[in-house]
PDB file of N, H, CA, C and O in Angstrom:
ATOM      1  N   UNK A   1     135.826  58.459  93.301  1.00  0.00           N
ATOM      2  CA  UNK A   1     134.430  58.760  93.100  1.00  0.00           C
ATOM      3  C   UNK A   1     133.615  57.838  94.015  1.00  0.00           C
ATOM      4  O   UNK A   1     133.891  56.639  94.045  1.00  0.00           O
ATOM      5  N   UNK A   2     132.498  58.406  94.858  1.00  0.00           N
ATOM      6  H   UNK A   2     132.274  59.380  94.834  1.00  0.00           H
ATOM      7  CA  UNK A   2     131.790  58.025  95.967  1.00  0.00           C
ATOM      8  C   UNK A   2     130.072  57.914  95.400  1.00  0.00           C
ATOM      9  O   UNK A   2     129.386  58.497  94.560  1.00  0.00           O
ATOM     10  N   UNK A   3     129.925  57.083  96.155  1.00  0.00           N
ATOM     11  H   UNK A   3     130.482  56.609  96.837  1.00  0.00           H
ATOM     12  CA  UNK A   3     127.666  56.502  95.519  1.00  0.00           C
ATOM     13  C   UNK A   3     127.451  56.729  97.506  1.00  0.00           C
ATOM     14  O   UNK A   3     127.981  56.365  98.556  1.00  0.00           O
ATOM     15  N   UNK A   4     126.750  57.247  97.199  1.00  0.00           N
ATOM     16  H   UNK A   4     126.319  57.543  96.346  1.00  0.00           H
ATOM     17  CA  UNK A   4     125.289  57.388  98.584  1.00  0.00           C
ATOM     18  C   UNK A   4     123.747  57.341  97.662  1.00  0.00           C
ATOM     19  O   UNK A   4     123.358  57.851  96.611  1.00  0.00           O
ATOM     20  N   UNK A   5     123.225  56.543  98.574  1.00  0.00           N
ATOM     21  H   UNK A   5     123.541  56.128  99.427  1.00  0.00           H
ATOM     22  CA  UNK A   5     121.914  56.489  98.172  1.00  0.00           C
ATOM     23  C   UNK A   5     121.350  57.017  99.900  1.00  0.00           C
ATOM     24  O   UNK A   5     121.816  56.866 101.029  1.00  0.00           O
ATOM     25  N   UNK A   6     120.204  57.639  99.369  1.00  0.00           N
ATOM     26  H   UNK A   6     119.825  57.762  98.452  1.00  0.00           H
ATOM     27  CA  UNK A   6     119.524  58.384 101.216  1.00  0.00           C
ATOM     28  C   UNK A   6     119.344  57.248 101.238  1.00  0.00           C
ATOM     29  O   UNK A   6     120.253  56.538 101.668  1.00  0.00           O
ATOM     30  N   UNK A   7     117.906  56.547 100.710  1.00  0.00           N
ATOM     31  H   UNK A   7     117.167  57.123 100.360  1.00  0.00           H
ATOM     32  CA  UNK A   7     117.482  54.864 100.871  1.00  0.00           C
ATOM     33  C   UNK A   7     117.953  54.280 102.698  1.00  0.00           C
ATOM     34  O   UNK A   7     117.422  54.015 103.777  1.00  0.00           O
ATOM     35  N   UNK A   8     119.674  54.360 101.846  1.00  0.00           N
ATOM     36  H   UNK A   8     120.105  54.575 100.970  1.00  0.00           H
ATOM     37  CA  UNK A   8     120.350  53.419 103.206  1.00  0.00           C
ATOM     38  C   UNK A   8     120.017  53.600 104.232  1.00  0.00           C
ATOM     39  O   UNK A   8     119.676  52.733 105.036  1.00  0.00           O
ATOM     40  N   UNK A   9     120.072  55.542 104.523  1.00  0.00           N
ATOM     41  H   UNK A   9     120.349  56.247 103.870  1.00  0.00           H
ATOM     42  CA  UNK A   9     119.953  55.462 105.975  1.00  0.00           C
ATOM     43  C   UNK A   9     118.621  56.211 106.023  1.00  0.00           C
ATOM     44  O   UNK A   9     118.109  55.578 106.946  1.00  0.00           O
ATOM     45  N   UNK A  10     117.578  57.236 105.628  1.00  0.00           N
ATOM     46  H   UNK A  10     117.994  57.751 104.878  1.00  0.00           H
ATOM     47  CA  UNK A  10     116.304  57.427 105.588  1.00  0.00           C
ATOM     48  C   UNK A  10     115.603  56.255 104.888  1.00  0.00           C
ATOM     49  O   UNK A  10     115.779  56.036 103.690  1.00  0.00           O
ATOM     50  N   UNK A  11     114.832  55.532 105.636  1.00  0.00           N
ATOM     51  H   UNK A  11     114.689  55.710 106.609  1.00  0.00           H
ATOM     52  CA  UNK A  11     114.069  54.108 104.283  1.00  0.00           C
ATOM     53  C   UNK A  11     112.872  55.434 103.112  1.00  0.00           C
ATOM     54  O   UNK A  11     112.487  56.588 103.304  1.00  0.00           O
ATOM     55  N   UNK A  12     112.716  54.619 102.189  1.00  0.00           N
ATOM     56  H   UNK A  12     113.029  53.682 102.034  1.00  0.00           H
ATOM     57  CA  UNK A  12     112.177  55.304 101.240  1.00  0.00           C
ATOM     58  C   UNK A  12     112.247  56.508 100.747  1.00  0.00           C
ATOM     59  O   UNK A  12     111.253  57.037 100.249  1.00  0.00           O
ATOM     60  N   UNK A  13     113.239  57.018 100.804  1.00  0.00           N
ATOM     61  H   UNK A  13     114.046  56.588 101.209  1.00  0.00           H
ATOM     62  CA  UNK A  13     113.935  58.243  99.903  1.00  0.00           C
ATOM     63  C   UNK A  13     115.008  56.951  98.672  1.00  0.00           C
ATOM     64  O   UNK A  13     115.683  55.929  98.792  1.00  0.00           O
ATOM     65  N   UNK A  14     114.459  58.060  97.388  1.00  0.00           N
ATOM     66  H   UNK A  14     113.910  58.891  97.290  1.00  0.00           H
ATOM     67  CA  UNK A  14     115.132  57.979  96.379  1.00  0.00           C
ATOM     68  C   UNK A  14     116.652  58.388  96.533  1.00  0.00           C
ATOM     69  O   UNK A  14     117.479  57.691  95.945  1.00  0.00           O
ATOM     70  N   UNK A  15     117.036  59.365  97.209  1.00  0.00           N
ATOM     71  H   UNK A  15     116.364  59.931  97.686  1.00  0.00           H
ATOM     72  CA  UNK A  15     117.839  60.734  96.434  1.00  0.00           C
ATOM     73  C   UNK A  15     119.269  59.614  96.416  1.00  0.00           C
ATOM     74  O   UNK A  15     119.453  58.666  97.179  1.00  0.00           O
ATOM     75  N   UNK A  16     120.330  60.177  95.076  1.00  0.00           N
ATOM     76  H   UNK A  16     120.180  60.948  94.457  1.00  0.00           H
ATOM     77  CA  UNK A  16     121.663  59.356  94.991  1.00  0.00           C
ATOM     78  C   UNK A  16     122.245  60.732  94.883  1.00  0.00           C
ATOM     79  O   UNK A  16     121.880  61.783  94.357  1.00  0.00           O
ATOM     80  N   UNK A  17     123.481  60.263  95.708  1.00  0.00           N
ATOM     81  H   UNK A  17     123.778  59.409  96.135  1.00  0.00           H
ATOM     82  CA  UNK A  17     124.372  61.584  95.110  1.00  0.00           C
ATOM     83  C   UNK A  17     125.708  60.626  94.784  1.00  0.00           C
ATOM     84  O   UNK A  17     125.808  59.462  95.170  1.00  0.00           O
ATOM     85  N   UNK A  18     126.734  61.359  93.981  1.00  0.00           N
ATOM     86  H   UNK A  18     126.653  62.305  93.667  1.00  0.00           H
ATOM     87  CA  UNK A  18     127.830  60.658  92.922  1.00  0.00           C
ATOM     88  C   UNK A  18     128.679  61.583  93.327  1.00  0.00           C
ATOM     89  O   UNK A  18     128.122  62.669  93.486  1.00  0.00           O
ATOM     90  N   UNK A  19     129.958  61.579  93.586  1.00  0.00           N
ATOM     91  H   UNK A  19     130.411  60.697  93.457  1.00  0.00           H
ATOM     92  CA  UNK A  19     131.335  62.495  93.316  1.00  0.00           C
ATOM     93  C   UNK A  19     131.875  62.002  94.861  1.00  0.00           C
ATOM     94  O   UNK A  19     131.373  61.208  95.657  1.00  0.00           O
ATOM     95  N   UNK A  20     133.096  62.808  94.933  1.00  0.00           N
ATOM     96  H   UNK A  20     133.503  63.453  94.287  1.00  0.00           H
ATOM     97  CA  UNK A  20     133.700  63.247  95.511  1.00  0.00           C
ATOM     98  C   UNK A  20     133.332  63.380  97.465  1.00  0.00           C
ATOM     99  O   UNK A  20     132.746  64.446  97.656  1.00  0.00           O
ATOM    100  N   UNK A  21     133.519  62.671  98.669  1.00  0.00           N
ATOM    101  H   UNK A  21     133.995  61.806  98.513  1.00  0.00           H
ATOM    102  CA  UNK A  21     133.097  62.467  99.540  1.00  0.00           C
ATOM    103  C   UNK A  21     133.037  64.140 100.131  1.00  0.00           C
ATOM    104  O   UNK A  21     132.074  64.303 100.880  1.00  0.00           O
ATOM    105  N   UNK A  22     133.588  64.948  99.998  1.00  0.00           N
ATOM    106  H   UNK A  22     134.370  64.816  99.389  1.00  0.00           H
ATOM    107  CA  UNK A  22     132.863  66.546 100.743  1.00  0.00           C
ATOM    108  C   UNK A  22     132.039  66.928  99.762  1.00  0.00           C
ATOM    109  O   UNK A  22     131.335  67.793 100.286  1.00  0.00           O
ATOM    110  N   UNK A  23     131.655  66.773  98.467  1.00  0.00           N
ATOM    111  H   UNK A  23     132.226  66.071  98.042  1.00  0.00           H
ATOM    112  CA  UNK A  23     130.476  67.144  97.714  1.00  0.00           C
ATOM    113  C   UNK A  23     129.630  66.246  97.937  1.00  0.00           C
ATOM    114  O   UNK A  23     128.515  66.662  97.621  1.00  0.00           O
ATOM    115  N   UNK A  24     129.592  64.740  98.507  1.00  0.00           N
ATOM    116  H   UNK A  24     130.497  64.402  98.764  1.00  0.00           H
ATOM    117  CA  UNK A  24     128.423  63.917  98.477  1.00  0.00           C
ATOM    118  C   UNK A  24     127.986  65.082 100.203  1.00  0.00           C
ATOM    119  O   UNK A  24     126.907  65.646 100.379  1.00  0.00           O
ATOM    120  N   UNK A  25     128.929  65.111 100.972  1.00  0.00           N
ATOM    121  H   UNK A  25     129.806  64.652 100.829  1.00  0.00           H
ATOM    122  CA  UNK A  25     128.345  65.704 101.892  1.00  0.00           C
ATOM    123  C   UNK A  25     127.853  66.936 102.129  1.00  0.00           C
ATOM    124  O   UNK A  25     127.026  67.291 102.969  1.00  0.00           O
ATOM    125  N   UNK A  26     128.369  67.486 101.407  1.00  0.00           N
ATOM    126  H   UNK A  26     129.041  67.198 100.725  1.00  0.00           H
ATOM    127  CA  UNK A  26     127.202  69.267 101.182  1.00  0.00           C
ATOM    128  C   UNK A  26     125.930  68.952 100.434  1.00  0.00           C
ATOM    129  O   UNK A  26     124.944  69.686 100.490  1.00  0.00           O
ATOM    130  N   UNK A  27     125.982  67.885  99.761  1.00  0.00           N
ATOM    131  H   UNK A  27     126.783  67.289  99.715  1.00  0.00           H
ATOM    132  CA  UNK A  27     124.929  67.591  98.594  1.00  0.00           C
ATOM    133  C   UNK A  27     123.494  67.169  99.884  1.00  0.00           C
ATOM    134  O   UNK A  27     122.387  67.692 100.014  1.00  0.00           O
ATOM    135  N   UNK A  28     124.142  66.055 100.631  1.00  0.00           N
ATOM    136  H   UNK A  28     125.041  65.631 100.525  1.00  0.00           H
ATOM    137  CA  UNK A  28     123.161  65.731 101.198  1.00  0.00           C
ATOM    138  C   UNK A  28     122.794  66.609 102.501  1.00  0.00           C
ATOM    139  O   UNK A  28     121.654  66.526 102.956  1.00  0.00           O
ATOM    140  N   UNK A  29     123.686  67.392 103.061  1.00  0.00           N
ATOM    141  H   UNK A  29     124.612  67.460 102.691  1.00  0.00           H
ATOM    142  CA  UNK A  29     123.213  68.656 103.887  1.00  0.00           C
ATOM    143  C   UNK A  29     122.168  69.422 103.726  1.00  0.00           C
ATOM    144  O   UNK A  29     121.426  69.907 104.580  1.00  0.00           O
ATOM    145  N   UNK A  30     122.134  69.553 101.940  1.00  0.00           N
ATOM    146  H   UNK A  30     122.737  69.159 101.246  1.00  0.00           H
ATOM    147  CA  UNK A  30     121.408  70.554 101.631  1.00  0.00           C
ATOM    148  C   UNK A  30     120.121  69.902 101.378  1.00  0.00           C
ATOM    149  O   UNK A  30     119.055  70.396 101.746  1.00  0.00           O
ATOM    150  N   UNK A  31     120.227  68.725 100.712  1.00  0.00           N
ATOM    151  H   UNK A  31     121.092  68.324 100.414  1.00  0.00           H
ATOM    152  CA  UNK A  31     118.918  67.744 100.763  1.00  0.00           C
ATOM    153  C   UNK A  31     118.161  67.239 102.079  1.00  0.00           C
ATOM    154  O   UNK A  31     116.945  67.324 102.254  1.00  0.00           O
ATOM    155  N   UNK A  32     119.128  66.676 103.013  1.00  0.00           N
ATOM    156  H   UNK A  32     120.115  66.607 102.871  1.00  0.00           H
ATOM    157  CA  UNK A  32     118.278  66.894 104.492  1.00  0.00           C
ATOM    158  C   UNK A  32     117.676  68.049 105.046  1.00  0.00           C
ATOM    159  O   UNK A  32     116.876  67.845 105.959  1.00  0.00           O
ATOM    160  N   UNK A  33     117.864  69.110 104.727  1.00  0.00           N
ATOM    161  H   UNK A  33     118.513  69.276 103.985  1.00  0.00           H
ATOM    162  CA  UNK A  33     117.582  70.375 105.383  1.00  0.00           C
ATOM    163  C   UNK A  33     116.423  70.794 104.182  1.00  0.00           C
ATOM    164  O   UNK A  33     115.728  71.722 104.594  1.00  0.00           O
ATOM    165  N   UNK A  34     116.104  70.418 103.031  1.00  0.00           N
ATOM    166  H   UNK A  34     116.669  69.664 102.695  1.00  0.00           H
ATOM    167  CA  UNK A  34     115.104  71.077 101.838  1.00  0.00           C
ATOM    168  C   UNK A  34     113.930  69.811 101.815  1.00  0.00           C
ATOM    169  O   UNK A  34     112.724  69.992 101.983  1.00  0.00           O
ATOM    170  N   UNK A  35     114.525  68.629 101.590  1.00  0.00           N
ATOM    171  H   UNK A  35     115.505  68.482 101.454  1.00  0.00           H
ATOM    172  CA  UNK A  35     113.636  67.312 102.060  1.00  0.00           C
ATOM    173  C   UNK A  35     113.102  66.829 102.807  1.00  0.00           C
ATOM    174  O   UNK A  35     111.957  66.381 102.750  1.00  0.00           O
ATOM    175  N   UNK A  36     114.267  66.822 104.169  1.00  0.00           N
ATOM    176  H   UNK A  36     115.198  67.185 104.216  1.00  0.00           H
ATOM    177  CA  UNK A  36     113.275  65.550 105.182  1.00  0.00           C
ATOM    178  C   UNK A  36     113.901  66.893 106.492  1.00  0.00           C
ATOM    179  O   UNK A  36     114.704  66.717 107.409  1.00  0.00           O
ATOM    180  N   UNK A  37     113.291  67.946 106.165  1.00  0.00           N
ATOM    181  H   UNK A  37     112.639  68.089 105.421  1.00  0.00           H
ATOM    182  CA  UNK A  37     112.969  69.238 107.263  1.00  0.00           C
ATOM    183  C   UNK A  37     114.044  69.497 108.460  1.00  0.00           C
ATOM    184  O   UNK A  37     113.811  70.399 109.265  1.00  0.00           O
ATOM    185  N   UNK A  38     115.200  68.719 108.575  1.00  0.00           N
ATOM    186  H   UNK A  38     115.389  67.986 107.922  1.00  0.00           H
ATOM    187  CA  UNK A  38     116.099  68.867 109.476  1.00  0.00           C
ATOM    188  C   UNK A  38     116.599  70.203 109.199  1.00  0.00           C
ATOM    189  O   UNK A  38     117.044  70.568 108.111  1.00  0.00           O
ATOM    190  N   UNK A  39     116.481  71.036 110.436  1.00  0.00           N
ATOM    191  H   UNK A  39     116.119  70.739 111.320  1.00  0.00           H
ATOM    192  CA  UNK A  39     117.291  72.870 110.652  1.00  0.00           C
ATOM    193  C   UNK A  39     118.745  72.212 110.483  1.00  0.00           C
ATOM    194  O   UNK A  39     119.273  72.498 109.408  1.00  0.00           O
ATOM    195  N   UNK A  40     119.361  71.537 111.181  1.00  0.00           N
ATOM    196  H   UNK A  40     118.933  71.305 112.054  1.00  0.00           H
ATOM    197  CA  UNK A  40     120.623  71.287 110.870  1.00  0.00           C
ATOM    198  C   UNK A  40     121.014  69.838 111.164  1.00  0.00           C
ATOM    199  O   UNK A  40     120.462  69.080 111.963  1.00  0.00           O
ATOM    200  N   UNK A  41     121.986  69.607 110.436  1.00  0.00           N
ATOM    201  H   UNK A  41     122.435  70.222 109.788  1.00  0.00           H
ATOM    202  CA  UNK A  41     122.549  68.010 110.411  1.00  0.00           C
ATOM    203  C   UNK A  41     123.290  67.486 111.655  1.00  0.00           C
ATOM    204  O   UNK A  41     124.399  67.890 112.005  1.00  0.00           O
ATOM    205  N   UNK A  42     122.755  66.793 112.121  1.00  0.00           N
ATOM    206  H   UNK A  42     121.854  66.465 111.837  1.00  0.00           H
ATOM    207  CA  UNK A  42     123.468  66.286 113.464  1.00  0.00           C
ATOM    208  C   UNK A  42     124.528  65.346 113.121  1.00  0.00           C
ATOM    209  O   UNK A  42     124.303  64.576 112.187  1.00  0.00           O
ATOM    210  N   UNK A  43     126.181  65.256 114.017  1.00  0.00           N
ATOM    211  H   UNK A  43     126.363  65.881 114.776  1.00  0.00           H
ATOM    212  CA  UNK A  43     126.930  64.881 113.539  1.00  0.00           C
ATOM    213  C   UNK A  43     126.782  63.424 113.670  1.00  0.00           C
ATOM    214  O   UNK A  43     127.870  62.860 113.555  1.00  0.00           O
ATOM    215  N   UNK A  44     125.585  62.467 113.915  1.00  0.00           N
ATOM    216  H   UNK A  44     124.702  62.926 114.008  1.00  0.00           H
ATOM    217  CA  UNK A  44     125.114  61.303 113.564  1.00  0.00           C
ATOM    218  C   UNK A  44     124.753  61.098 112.365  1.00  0.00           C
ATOM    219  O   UNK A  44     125.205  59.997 112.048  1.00  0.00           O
ATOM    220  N   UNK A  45     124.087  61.631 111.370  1.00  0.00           N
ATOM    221  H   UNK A  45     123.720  62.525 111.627  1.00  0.00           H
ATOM    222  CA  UNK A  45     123.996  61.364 110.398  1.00  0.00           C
ATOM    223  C   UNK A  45     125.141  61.835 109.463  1.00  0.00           C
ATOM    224  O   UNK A  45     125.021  61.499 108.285  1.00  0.00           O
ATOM    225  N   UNK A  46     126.333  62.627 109.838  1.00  0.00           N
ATOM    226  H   UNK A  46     126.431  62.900 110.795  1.00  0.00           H
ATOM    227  CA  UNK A  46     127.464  62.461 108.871  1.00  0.00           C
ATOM    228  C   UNK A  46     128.036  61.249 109.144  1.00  0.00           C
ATOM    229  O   UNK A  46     128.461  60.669 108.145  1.00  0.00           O
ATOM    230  N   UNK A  47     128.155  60.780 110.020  1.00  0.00           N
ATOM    231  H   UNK A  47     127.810  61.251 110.831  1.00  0.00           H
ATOM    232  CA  UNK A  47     128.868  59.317 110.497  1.00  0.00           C
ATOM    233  C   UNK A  47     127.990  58.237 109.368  1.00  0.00           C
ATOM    234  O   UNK A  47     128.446  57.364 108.630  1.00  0.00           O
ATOM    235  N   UNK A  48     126.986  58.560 109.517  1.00  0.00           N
ATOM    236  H   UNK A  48     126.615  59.269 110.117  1.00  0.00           H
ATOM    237  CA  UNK A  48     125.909  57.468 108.972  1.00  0.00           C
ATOM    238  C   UNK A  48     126.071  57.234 107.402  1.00  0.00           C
ATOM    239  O   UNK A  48     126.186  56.245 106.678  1.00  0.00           O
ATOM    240  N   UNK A  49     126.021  58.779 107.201  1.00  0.00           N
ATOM    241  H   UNK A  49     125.928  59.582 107.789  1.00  0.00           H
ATOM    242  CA  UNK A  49     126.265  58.869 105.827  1.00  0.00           C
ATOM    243  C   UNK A  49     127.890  58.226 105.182  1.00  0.00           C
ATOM    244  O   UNK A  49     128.041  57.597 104.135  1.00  0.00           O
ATOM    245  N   UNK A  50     129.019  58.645 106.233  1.00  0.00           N
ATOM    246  H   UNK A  50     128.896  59.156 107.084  1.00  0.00           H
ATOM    247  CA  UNK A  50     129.638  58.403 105.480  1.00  0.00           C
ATOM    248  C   UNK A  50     130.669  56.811 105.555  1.00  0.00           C
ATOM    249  O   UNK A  50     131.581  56.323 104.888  1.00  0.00           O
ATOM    250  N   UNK A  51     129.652  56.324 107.126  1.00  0.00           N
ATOM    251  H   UNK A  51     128.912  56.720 107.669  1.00  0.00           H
ATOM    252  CA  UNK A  51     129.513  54.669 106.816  1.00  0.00           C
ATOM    253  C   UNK A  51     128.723  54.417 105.798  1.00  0.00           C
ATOM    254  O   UNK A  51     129.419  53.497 105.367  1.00  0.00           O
ATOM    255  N   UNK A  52     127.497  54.485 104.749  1.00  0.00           N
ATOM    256  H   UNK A  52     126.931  55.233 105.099  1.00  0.00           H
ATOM    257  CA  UNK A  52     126.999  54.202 103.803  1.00  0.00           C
ATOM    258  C   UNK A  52     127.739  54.554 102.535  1.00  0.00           C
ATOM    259  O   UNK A  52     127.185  53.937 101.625  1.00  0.00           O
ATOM    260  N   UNK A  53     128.565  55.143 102.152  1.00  0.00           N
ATOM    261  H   UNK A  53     129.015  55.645 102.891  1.00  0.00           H
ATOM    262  CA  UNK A  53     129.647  55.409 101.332  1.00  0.00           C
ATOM    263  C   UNK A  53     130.228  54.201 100.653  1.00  0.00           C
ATOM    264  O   UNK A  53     130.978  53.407 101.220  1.00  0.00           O
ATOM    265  N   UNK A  54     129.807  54.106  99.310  1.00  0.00           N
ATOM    266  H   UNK A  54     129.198  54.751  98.849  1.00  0.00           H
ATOM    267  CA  UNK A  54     130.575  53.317  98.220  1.00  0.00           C
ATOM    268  C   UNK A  54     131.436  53.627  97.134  1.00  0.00           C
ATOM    269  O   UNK A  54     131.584  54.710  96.566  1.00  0.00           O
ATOM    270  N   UNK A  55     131.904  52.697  96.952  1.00  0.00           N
ATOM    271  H   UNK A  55     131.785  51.818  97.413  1.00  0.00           H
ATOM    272  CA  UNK A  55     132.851  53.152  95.219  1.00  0.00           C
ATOM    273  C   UNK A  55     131.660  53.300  94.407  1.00  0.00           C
ATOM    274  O   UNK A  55     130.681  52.560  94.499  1.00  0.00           O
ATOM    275  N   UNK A  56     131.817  54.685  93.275  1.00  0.00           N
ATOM    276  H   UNK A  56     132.612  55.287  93.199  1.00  0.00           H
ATOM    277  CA  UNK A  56     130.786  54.199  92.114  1.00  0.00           C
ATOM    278  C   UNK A  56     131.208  53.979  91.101  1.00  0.00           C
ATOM    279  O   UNK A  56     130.468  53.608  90.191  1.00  0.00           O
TER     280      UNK A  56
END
């Protein structure tokens, strides 16, 4: 089980997502693209994201 907080890598976003590292990453696909207006996820911010990746 995996913790992302956006926070880390957008400053001042709340959003946490919890589970499983390909559900934290569809989770936040779908939140970058409904939230902070990105058409699609550049493969920099999967890197980013999933250097920010903790145990929860």
């Amino acid at each position: 089980m995996k913790r992302f907080r956006c926070g880390d890598v957008v400053p001042g976003c709340s959003a946490t997502f919890v589970g499983g590292e390909d559900d934290i990453l569809v989770g936040v696909g779908e939140h970058a693209v409904r939230d902070h207006g990105l058409v699609e996820v550049p493969a920099e911010l999967v890197l980013a994201v999933r250097g920010a990746l903790v145990d929860a």
